[in-house]
N, C-alpha and C positions, 0 to 999 in steps of 0.2 A: 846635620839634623835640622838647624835653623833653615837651611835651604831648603830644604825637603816640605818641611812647616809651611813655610812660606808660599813655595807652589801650590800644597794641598788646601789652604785659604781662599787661593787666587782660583782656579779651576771651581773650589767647589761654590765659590760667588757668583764665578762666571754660568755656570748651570745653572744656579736658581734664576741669574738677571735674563738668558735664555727662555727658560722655563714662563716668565713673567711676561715677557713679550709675546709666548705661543699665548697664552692663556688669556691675553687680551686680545690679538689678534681672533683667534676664534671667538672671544665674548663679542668682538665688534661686527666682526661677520656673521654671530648671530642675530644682533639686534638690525641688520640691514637683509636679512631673510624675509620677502614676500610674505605677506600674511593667508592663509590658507582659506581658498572662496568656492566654495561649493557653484560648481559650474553648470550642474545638470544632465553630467551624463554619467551614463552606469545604468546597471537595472532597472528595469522601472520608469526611467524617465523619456516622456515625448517632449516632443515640440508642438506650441499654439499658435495656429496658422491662424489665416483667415477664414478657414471654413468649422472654426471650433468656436467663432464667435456670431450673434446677430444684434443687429443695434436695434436700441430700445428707444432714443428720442432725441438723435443725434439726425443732421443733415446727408443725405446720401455721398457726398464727397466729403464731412468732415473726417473720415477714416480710412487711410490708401495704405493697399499692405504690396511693399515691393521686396522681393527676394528676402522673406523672412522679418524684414522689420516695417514697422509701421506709422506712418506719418498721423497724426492729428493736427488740423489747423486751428482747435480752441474753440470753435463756434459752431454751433451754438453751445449753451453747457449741456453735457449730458454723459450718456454714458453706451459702450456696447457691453452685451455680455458672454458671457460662455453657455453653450447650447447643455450643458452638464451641467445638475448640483454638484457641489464639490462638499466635503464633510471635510475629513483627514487629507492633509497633502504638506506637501516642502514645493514652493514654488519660487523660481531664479528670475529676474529679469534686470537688461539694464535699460536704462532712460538717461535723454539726453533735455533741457529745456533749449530752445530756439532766441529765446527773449528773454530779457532782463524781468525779471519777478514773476514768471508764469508762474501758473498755479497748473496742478492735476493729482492724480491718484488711483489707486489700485485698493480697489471694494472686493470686502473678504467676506462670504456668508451673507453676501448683499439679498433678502427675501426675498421669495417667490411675488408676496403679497405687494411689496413697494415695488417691485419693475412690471410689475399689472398696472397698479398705479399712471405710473410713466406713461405708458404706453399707450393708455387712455388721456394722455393731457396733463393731470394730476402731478406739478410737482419738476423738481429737473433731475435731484440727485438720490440715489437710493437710501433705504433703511440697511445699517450693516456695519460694519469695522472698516476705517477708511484707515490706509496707510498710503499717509503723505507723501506728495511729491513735490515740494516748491522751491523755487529757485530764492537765490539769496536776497537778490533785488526785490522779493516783495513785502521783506522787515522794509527799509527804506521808504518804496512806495508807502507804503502802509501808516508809517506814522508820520510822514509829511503829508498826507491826504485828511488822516483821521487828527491829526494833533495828542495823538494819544503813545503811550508805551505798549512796544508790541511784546508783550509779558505773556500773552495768552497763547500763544503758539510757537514754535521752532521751525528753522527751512532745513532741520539737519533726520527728519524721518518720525514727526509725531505719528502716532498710534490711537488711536480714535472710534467709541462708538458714533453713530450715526442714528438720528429718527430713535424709533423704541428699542432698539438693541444696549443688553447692558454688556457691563464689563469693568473689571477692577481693574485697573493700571499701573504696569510695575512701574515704582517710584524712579527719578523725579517726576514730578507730575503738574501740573497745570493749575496755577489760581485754584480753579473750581475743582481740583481733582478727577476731571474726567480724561484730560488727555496725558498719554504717559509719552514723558521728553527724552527725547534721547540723552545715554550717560556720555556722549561722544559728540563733537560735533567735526563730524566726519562728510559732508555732502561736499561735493564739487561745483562751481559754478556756471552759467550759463554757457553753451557750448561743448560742456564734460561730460563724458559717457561715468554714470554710476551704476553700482553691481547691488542689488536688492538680492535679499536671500530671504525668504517670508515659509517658517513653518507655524503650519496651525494643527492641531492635535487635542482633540479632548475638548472643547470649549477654551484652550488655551492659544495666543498668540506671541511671535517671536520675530522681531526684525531686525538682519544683521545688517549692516551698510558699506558699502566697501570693507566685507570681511571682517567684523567687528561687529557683536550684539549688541546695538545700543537701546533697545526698547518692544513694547510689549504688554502684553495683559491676558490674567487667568478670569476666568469662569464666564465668559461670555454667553449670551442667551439670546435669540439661538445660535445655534454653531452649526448650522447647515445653512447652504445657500451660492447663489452664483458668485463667480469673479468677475468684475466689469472694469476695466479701463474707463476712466474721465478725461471727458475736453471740457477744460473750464477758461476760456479767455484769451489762451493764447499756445503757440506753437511748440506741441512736443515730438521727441521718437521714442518709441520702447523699439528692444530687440533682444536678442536669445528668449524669448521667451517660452519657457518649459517647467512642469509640472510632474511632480511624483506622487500618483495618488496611494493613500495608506491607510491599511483597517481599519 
């Protein structure tokens, strides 16, 4: 009967000490599961060529579209746009920076009125919601040039009005509270391909960044208007670039 005792001890330790092993092994092979990136396809979604954009006050070579993706060489600053207003949509793209601290960006509901502007002279960059695209190098650049603390901005996907467009920013937020800072800092550095997931809905903006919503802002005014790609300074790519447009 001691015997017996004994074994039933022994076995039923050995299953839980089993059991404990499964249950970590899956805990740990859950937390090494890919994060889930809305890629652009399915219903609904096209791809943005080159013939869905026209530039507005960029140089005829600053924008070369080969097999889907698209070269910017930064100069002059400016911007192309989409031949479409866009209102409601989920838009995917990735981007790569070429150089150490380039700057650029992706203009949401960027106005009819401001890329009139442009295009008469008036100005280089539109009125609208700019979501960020800057590479790590230009915190650095930036406060050995300026001698100051780069406090007022993030390279990891600020969210931003532009010109007269408003908009409340979901927290954290910026000094001045007008730019909403990503809760993540998730961006890849110069040479890295990033995955942008950008829905705007309602007067509302939302930006995931490599599969992660870091930032964002409700009530924006107006909430109609073009999307334009920025060359500001120096050498980008975007690619998959695609669009779901929605009621």
């Amino acid at each position: 009967m001691k015997m017996n005792a004994f074994f039933a001890r022994y076995f039923r330790a050995a299953a839980i000490g089993c059991l404990g092993v499964i249950f970590s092994a899956r805990a740990q092979q859950s937390t090494q599961l890919p994060k889930a990136v809305i890629d652009g396809a399915g219903p609904g979604w096209y791809a943005l060529n080159k013939e869905h954009f026209v530039n507005v006050n960029c140089d005829p070579d600053t924008w070369t579209w080969t097999n889907g993706m698209v070269h910017c060489t930064g100069k002059p600053v400016g911007v192309i746009r989409t031949i479409k207003l866009h209102t409601n949509f989920e838009l995917v793209a990735q981007w790569r920076h070429l150089q150490s601290g380039g700057n650029s960006g992706i203009f949401v509901w960027a106005t009819p009125e401001s890329i009139k502007a442009l295009e008469q002279g008036k100005g280089r960059l539109p009125t609208g919601i700019e979501v960020q695209v800057l590479d790590h190098g230009y915190t650095e650049q930036y406060e050995k040039q300026s001698k100051k603390k780069a406090d007022w901005f993030t390279t990891n996907g600020d969210v931003f009005p532009t010109g007269s467009t408003t908009m409340e920013p979901f927290p954290p937020t910026s000094p001045d509270g007008k730019r909403s800072f990503p809760r993540k800092n998730l961006s890849k550095g110069v040479g890295e391909w990033n995955h942008y997931y950008v829905r705007a809905i309602n007067g509302e903006i939302r930006l995931w960044v490599n599969g992660e919503e870091v930032s964002g802002g409700t009530r924006v005014r107006p909430a109609t208007g073009y999307l334009c790609l920025e060359s500001e300074g120096a050498p980008v790519e975007f690619k998959e670039l695609r669009i779901r447009e929605l009621p």
